[in-house]
C-alpha positions as CSV (number, residue, x, y, z in Angstrom):
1,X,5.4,-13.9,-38.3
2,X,5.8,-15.4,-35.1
3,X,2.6,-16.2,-33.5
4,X,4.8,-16.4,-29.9
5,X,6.4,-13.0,-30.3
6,X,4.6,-11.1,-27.1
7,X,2.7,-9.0,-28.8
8,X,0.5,-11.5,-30.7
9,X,-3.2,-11.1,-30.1
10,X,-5.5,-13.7,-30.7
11,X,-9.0,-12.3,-31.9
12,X,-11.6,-14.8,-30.7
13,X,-15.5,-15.2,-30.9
14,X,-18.1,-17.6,-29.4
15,X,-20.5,-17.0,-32.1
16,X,-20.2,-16.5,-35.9
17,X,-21.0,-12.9,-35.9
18,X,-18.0,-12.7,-33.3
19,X,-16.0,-14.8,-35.5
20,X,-16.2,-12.7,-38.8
21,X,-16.3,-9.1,-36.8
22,X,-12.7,-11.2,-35.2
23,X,-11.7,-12.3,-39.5
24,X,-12.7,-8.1,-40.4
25,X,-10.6,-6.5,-37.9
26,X,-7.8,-8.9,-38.5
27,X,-8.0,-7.8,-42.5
28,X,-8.4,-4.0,-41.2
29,X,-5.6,-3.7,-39.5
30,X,-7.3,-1.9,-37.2
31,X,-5.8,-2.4,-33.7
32,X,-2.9,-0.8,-32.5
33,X,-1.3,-0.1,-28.9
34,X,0.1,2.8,-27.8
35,X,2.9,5.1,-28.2
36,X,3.1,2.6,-31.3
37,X,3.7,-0.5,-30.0
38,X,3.9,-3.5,-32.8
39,X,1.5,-6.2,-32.6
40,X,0.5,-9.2,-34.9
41,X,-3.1,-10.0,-35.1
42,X,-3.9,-13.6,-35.4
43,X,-7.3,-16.0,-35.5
44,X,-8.8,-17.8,-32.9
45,X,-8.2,-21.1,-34.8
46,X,-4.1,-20.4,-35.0
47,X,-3.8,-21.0,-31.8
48,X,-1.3,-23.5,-31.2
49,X,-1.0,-24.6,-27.3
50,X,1.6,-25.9,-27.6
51,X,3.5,-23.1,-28.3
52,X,2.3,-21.3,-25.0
53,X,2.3,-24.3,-22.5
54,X,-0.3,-26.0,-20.9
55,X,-1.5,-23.5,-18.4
56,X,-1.9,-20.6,-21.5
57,X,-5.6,-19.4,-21.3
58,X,-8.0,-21.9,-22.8
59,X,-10.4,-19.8,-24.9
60,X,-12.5,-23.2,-25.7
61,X,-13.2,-23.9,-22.2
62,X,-14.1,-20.1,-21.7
63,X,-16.8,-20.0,-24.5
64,X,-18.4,-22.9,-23.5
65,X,-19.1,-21.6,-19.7
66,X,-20.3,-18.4,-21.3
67,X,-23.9,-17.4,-21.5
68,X,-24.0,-13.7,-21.8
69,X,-25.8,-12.0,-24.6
70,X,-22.8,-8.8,-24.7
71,X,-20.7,-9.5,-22.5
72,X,-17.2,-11.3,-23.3
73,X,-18.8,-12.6,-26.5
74,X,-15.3,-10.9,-28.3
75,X,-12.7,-12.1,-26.7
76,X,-8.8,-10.5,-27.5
77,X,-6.1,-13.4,-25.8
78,X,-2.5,-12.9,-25.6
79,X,0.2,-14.9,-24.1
80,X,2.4,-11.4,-23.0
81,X,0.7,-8.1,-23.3
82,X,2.0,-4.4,-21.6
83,X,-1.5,-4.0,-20.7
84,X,-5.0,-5.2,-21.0
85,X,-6.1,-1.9,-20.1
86,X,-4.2,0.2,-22.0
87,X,-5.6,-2.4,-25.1
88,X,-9.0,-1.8,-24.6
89,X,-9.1,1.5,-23.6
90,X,-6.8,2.8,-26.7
91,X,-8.7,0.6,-29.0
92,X,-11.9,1.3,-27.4
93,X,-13.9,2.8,-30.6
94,X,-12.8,-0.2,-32.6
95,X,-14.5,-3.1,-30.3
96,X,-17.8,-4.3,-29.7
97,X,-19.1,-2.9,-26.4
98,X,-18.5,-5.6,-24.1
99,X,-15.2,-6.8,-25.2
100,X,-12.3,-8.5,-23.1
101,X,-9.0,-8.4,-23.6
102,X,-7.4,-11.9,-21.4
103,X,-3.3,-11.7,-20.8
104,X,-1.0,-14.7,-19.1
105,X,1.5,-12.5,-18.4
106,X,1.5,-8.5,-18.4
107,X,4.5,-6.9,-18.3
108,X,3.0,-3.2,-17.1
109,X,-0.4,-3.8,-15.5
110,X,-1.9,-1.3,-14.1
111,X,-3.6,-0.3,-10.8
112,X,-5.2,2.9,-8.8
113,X,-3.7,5.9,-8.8
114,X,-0.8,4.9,-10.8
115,X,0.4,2.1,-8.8
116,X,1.9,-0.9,-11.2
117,X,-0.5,-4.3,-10.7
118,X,2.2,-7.5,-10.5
119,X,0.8,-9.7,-12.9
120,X,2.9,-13.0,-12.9
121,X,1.2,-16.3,-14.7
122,X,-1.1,-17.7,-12.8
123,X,-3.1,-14.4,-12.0
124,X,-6.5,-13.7,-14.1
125,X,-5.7,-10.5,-15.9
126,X,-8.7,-9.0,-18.1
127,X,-9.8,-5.7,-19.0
128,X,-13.5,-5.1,-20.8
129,X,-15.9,-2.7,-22.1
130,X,-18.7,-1.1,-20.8
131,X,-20.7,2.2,-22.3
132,X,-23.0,4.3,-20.5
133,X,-25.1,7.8,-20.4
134,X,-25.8,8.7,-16.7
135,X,-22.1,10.1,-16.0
136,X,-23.4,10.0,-11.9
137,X,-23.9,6.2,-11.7
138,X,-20.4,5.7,-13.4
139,X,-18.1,5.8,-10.2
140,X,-20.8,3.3,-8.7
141,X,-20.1,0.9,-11.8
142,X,-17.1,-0.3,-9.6
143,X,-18.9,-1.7,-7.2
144,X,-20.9,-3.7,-9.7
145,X,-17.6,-5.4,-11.1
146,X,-16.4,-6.0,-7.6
147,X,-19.3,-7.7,-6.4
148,X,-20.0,-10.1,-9.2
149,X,-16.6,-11.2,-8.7
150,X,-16.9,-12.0,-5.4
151,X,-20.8,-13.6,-6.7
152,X,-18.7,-15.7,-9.3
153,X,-16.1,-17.6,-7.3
154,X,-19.3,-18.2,-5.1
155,X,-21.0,-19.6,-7.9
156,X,-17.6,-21.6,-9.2
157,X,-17.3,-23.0,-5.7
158,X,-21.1,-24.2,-5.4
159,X,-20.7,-25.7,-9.1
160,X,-17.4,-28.1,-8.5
161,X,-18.5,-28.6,-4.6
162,X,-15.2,-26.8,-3.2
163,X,-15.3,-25.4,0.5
164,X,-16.5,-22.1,0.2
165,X,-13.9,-19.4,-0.8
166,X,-14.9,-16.2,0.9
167,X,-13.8,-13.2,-1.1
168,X,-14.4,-9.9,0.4
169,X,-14.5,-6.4,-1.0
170,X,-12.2,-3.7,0.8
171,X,-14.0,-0.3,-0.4
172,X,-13.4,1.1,-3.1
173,X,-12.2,-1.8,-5.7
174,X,-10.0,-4.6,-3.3
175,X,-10.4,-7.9,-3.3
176,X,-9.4,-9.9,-0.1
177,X,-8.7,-13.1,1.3
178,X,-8.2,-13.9,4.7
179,X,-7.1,-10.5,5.4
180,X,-4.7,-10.0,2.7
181,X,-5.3,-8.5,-0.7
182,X,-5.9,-11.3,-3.7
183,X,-7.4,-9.0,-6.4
184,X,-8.3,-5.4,-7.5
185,X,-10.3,-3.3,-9.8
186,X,-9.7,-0.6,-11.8
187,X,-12.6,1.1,-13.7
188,X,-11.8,4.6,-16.1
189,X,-13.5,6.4,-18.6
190,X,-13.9,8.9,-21.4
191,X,-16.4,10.9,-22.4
192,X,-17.4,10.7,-26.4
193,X,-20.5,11.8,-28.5
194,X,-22.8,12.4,-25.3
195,X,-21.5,8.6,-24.2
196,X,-19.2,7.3,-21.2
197,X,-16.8,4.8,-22.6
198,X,-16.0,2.7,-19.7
199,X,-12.9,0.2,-19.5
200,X,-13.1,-1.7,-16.3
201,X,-9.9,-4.1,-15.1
202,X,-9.4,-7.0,-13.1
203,X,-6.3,-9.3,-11.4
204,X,-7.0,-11.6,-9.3
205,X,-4.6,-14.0,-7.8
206,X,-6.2,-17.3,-9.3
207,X,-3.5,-20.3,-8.9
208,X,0.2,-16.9,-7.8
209,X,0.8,-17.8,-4.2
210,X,3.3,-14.3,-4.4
211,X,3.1,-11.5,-3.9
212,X,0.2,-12.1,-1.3
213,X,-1.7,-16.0,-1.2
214,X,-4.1,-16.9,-4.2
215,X,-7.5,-18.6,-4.5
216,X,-5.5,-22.1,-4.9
217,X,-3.5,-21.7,-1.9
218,X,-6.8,-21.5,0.2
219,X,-8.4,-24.2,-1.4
220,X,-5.4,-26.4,-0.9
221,X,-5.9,-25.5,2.9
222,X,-9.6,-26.0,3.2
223,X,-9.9,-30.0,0.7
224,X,-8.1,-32.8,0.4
225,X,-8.5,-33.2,-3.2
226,X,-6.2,-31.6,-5.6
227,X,-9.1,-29.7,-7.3
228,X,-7.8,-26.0,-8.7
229,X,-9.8,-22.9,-9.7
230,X,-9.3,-22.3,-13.6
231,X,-9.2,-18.9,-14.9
232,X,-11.4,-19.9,-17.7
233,X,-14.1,-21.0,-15.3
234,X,-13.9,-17.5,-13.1
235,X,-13.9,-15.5,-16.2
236,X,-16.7,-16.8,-17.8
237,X,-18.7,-17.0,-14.2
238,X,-17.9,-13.5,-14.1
239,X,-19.3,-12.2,-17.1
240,X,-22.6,-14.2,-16.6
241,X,-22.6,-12.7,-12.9
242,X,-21.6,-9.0,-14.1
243,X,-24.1,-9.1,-17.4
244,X,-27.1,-9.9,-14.6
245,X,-26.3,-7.4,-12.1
246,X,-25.1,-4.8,-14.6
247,X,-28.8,-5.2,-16.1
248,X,-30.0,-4.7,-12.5
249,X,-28.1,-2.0,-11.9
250,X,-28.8,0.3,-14.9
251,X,-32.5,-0.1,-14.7
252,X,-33.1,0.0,-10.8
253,X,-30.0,1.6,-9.3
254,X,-27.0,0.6,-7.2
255,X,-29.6,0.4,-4.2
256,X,-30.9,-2.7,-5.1
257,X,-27.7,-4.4,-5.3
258,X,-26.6,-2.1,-1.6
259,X,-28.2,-5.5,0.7
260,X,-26.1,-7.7,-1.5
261,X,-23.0,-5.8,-1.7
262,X,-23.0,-4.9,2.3
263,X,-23.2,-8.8,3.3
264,X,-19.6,-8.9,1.1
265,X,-18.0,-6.2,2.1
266,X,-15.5,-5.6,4.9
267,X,-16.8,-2.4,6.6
268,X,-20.3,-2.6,8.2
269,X,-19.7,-0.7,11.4
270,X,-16.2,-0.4,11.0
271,X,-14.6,2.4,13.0
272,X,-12.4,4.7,11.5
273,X,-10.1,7.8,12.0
274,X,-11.2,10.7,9.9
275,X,-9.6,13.7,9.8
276,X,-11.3,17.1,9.3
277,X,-9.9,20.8,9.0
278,X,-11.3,23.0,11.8
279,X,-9.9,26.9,11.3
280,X,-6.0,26.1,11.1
281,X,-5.8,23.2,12.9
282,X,-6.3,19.6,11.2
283,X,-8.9,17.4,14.1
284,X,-8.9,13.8,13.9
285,X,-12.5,11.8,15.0
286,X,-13.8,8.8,15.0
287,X,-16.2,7.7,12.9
288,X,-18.6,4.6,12.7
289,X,-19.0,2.9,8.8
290,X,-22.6,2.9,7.7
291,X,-22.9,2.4,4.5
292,X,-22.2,4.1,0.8
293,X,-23.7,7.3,0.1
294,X,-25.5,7.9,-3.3
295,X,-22.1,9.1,-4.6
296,X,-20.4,6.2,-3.6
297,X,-18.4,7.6,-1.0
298,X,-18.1,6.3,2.4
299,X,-21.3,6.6,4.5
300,X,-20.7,7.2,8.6
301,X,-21.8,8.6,11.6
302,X,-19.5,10.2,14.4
303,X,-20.0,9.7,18.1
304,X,-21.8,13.6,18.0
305,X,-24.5,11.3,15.7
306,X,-23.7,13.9,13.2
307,X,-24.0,11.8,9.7
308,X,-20.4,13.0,7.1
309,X,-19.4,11.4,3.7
310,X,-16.0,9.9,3.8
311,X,-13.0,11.1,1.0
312,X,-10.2,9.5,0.5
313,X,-6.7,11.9,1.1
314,X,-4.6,12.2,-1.5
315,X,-3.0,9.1,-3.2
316,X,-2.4,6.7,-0.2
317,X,-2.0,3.3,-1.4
318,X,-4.5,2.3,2.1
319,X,-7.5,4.4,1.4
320,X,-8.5,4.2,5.3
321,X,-5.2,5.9,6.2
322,X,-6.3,9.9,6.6
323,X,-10.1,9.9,5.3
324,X,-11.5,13.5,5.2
325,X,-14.9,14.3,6.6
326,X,-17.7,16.1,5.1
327,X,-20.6,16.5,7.4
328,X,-24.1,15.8,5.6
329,X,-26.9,18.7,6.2
């Protein structure tokens, strides 16, 4: 079998429970994408880099950054996948809760609303498992994965001295860089014997200058030395970011993450056209950003000082483009 063929999966652990759970589903048979897609399963310790070039995710250099007691612990690598997403999510009942599934290349990512997610090399591309019982907190569980990615470059920046890369979250699940987009989020879920199986996505422009600018393009801007951001590095900052704030979140609530997530986002008093339905006629206002509502939808007030929660309308790739109003008794 050729271990180079693009639908070769690597199964990988950091410890040797991951390792033999990795050595059982390889014997099993047991993953499978879908419509029926072929794959080869292989072992961490086939890898050959050689075979996948220099820059191929280095699952070593992951595992030693990682110090998470669930998350990424299983880790699924493969040089060219369709979709991370679609691996985790279809194979969901199969894998440890908590595990990733790392691409080079994808060659239909996904993103919101059916929008396709260009994923040349060079751009992080992982998808993981989460599994929850409070089916209200799970829109919120967005949020979480957008801010500890935005807490982990901080945390890779502080770590290798580099100039500070500042991130921001564009509500609900964007990632930006000096005002254009470097990275998004895409959270879905099922619901299965009373739990919510939860497979969350990210791509995030690490060392792609196109479509947009990348992490590595700013850096080279802001230092003189020829330092780069790794993917390896991110990913594993990520997981130790999203396991603590996860942990915080499911035992205290999204509000005590709401100081933290404001001071990253792009829309504290932000103001906005809404558009509301009055009799036949639609009525467009302005509204000032306040915050999230305990939904998760936008939080505002108008210039009446009437408070409203802010829906998106319809599909529209820009979510701020036609938000509804719905005043708040």
């Amino acid at each position: 079998m050729d271990t180079a063929s693009p639908s070769a999966l690597f199964l990988c652990g950091k410890s040797s429970a991951e390792i033999e759970f990795a050595k059982s589903l390889k014997n099993n048979d047991a993953l499978n994408l879908p419509n029926g897609g072929k794959i080869s399963t292989h072992l961490q310790s086939e890898i050959n880099s050689s075979r996948f070039g220099e820059d191929a995710f280095d699952v070593d250099l992951f595992f030693s950054s990682l110090s998470t007691k669930r998350f990424g612990r299983f880790l699924i690598w493969s040089s060219l996948l369709s979709s991370t997403h679609d691996m985790v999510s279809h194979n969901f009942c199969e894998l440890p809760v908590g595990s990733v599934c790392v691409a080079d290349t994808q060659s239909k990512g996904r993103g919101r609303s059916k929008n396709a997610w260009e994923s040349p090399r060079g751009c992080l591309m992982l998808s993981f498992t989460l599994q929850m019982d409070d089916g209200k907190i799970v829109p919120l569980v967005q949020y979480v994965v957008c801010l500890a990615v935005t807490e982990a470059i901080k945390d890779v920046c502080d770590r290798n001295g580099f100039p500070c890369i500042d991130v921001r979250i564009k509500w609900p699940n964007d990632l930006y860089l000096n005002g254009l987009k470097v990275g998004g989020i895409l959270c879905t879920s099922t619901y299965k014997s009373k739990k919510f199986n939860v497979s969350s996505g990210l791509g995030l422009n690490v060392g792609n200058e196109k479509p947009t600018t990348c992490l590595n393009t700013v850096l080279k801007e802001l230092s003189t030395s020829s330092n780069e951001f790794r993917r390896e590095d991110i990913t594993a900052a990520f997981f130790n970011k999203f396991e603590m704030l996860y942990d915080i979140f499911i035992s205290q609530g999204f509000q005590t993450l709401e100081e933290l997530y404001y001071r990253t986002w792009l829309h504290s008093g932000q103001r906005v056209i809404v558009q509301e339905k009055n009799e036949d006629r639609v009525v467009e206002n302005l509204v000032t950003i306040q915050g999230l509502t305990s939904s998760g939808y936008l939080l505002a007030i108008g210039d009446d000082n009437q408070m409203c929660e802010l829906h998106p309308n319809g599909n529209s790739f820009d979510f701020f483009n036609g938000l509804l109003r719905r005043k708040l008794e």
